[in-house]
C-alpha positions, -999 to 999 in steps of 0.1 A, spaced: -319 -162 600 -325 -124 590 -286 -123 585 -287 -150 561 -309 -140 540 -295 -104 538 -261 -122 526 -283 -146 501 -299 -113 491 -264 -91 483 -250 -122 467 -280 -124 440 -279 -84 442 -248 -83 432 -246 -106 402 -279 -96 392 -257 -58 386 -248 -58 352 -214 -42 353 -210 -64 381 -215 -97 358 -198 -79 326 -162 -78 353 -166 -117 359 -176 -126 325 -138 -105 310 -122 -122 339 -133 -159 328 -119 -149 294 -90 -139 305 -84 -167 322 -97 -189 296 -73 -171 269 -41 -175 293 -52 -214 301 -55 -217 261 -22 -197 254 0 -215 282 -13 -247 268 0 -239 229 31 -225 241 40 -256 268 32 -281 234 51 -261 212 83 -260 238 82 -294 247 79 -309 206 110 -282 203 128 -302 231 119 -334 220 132 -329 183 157 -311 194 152 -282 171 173 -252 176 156 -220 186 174 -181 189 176 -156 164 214 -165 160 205 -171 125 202 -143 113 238 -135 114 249 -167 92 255 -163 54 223 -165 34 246 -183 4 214 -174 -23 215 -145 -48 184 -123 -54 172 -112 -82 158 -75 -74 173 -57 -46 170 -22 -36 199 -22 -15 231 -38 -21 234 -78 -15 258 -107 -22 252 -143 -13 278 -139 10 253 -113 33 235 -122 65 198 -135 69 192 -101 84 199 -89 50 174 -109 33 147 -102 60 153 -64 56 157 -68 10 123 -86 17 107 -59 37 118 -35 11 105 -52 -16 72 -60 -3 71 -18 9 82 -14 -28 52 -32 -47 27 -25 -19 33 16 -24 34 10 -65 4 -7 -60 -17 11 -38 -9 46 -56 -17 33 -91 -50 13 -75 -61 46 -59 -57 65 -93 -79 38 -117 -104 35 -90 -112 68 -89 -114 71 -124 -135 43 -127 -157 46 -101 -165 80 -117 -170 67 -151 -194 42 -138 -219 72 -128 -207 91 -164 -239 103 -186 -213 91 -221 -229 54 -225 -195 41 -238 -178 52 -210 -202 40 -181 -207 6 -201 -167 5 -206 -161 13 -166 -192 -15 -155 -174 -46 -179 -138 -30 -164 -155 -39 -122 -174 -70 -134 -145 -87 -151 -113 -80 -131 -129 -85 -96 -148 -115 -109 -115 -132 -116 -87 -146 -87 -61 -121 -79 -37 -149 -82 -50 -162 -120 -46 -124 -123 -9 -128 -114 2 -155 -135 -22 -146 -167 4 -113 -165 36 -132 -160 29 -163 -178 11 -149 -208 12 -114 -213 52 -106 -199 60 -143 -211 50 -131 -250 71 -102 -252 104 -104 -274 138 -111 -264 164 -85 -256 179 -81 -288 141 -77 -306 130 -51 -273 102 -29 -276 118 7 -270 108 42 -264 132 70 -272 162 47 -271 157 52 -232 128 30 -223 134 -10 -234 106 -40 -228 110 -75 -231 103 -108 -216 134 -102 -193 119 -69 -177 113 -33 -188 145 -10 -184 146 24 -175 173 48 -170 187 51 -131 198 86 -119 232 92 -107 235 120 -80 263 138 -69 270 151 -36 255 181 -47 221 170 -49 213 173 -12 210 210 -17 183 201 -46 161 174 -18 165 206 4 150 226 -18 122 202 -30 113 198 8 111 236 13 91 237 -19 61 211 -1 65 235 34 55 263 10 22 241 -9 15 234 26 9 272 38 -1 281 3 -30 258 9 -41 272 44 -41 310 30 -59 301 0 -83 281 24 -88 310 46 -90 333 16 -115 319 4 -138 315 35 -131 352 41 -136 366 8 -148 338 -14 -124 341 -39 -107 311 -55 -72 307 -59 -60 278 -84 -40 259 -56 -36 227 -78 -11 250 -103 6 274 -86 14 243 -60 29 218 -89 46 253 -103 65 253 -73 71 216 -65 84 217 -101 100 253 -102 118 258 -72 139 224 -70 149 222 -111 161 259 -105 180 250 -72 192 218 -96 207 241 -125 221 267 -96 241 236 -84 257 227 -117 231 201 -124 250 170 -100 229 141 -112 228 125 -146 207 96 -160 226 60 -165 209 40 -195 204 5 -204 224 -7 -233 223 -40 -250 260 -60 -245 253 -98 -260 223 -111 -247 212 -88 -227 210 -56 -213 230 -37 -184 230 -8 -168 196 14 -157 169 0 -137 157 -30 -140 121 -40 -134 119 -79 -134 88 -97 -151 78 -105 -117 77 -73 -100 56 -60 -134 33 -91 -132 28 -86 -89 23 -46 -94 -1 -51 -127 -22 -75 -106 -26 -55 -74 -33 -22 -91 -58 -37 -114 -78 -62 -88 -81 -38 -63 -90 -12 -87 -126 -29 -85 -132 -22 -50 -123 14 -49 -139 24 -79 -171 8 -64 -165 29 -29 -161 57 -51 -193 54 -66 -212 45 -41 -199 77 -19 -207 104 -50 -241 85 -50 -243 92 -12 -245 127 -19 -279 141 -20 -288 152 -55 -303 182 -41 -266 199 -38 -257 187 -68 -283 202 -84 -283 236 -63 -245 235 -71 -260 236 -109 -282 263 -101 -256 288 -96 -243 280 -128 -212 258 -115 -194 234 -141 -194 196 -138 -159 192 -127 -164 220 -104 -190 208 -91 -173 175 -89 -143 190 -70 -161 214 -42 -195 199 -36 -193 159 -43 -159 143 -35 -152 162 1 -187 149 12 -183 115 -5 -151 110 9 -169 98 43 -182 75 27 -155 63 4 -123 61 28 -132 35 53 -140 4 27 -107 16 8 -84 13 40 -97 -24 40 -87 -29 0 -55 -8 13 -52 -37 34 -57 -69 10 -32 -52 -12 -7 -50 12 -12 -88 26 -20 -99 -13 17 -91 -21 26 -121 -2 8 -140 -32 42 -133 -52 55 -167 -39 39 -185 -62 59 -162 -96 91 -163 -74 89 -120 -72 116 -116 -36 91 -103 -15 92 -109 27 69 -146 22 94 -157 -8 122 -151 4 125 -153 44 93 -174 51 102 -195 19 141 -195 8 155 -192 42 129 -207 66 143 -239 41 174 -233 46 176 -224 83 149 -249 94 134 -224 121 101 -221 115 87 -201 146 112 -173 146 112 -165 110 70 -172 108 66 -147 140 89 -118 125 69 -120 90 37 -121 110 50 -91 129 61 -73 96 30 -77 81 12 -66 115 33 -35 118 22 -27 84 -13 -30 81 -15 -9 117 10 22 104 -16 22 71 -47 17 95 -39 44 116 -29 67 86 -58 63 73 -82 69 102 -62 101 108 -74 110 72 -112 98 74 -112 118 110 -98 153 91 -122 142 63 -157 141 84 -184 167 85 -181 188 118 -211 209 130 -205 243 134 
């Protein structure tokens, strides 16, 4: 009798142990989640069967037979699948970085003209938020492609700028560099030049903590980034040279070319995101007690100054973790280009050849994967950034 209720007694004793009950209640999941998963994946296999659907990634080494329209590597309609999964990865990677850099740089500016003492400009920067985040990112999209980029001349009436630049309903055109052999020594040179900011940036740091001097970093750094490889570029007998667009009939050739729709996509998700930041951005330099500001004042510090060493490394903090997540949206938002026909990874392999080939679950899982793989390697950048960027007690 006393032996049974000792046994009653360690089996209530021993669910009653929290970490106890937290091990059963992840094992129930588990199971739960493998019972769900095997159930998906045994209905999936057996419709496959039943339709008789092929299934490999054999496909991928059959001719795509459809041209592209923008391309940053070389492609004919006679190239794999592969080819078109890996165009598609570079374009999206293309118009995400275009995107995100020129997103980062009207944020800030906005979200620091929204807190500006000028009433124009804080008014101007308020109407800039409340209308461009009030508005879908895709009416954003087509109001550029279909209105705006659609009311531009034609070719032979282009809008140009120093018989370089041309802009018309078929694109804006832009000369393309040519290099030479050569011109490794000149990407050498430019990579040696950012070693040297990098250093140049630690000894001014630990200049100034020892002796509280300043030393104008910002200039002497783009002296040298500029400086050292143009000299490097002349030394070498100058082995690049620019090839420009030139009208022939209808049209032009030669250059770059930047389709309607990549203009349209990168407009869109520069502008829309925009919003976002530039209200992280203010509410960070808001976070910042105004008691520094105003001691920063005190000792007779300029605005920008003040800006630069007392308010942005604090209100960084606070701004870098909301902006990863608009990092984010942009990235997946460039997916919305199906719907202007821009050849990013969704138009063209999870649109054009998902058609073609008919195999959905391969070519849905690799652009899932693609998209996963992105939106981690940004993630994880990012953290590493915010983590540098925190206060640390001394």
């Amino acid at each position: 009798m006393k032996e049974h209720k000792k046994k009653a007694h360690d089996s209530v004793a021993f669910y009653n142990n929290p970490d106890n009950r937290a091990i059963i209640y992840q094992v129930i999941a588990i199971l739960v989640i493998a019972v769900f998963t095997y159930f998906i994946l045994d209905n999936m296999f057996t419709n496959i069967e039943n339709r008789g659907i092929n299934t490999g990634f054999g496909f991928l080494n059959s001719e795509a037979g459809f041209g592209i329209i923008q391309s940053l590597i070389s492609y004919t309609e006679s190239d794999s699948y592969y080819r078109v999964f890996i165009i598609g990865i570079l374009n999206t990677l293309l118009v995400s970085v275009i995107s995100i850099f020129f997103a980062t740089i009207i944020g800030l500016l906005i979200g620091i003209g929204r807190l500006s003492k000028n009433y124009m400009i804080s008014k101007l920067s308020l109407i800039y938020v409340e209308t461009f985040r009030n508005i879908p990112i895709l009416l954003q999209i087509l109001f550029w492609y279909n209105v705006v980029l659609a009311a531009l001349p034609g070719p032979r009436q282009s809008l140009s700028y120093l018989d370089a630049f041309f802009l018309n309903n078929r694109g804006l055109y832009i000369p393309r560099p040519i290099l030479e052999s050569g011109f490794i020594s000149v990407i050498i040179a430019f990579f040696i030049a950012i070693a040297g900011i990098f250093y140049l940036t630690k000894w001014a740091k630990k200049r100034h903590d020892d002796t509280g001097e300043e030393f104008p970093v910002f200039w002497v750094s783009l002296a040298i980034l500029i400086a050292g490889p143009t000299l490097v570029y002349f030394l070498s007998g100058t082995p690049a040279s620019l090839e420009y667009a030139e009208l022939k009939g209808f049209n032009f050739v030669g250059g770059w070319t930047l389709t309607p729709e990549f203009l349209a996509l990168a407009f869109a998700l520069s502008i829309y995101p925009a919003t976002y930041i530039a209200e992280a951005v203010r509410a960070g330099i808001e976070a910042v007690p105004k008691g520094q500001k105003e001691a920063a004042s005190a000792l007779g510090l300029k605005e920008s100054v003040i800006l630069k060493k007392v308010v942005l490394p604090q209100a960084l903090r606070v701004i870098i973790p909301p902006v990863i997540n608009q990092y984010l949206n942009l990235m997946k938002n460039s997916s919305l280009a199906t719907a202007i026909g821009y050849p990013e990874l969704v138009t063209l392999f999870a649109g054009t050849a998902l058609n073609q080939v008919g195999q959905a679950i391969e070519i849905i899982l690799m652009t899932m994967a693609v998209y996963l793989a992105i939106s981690i390697s940004i993630s994880i950048v990012m953290n590493i950034i915010n983590a540098k960027m925190q206060i640390k007690e001394r």
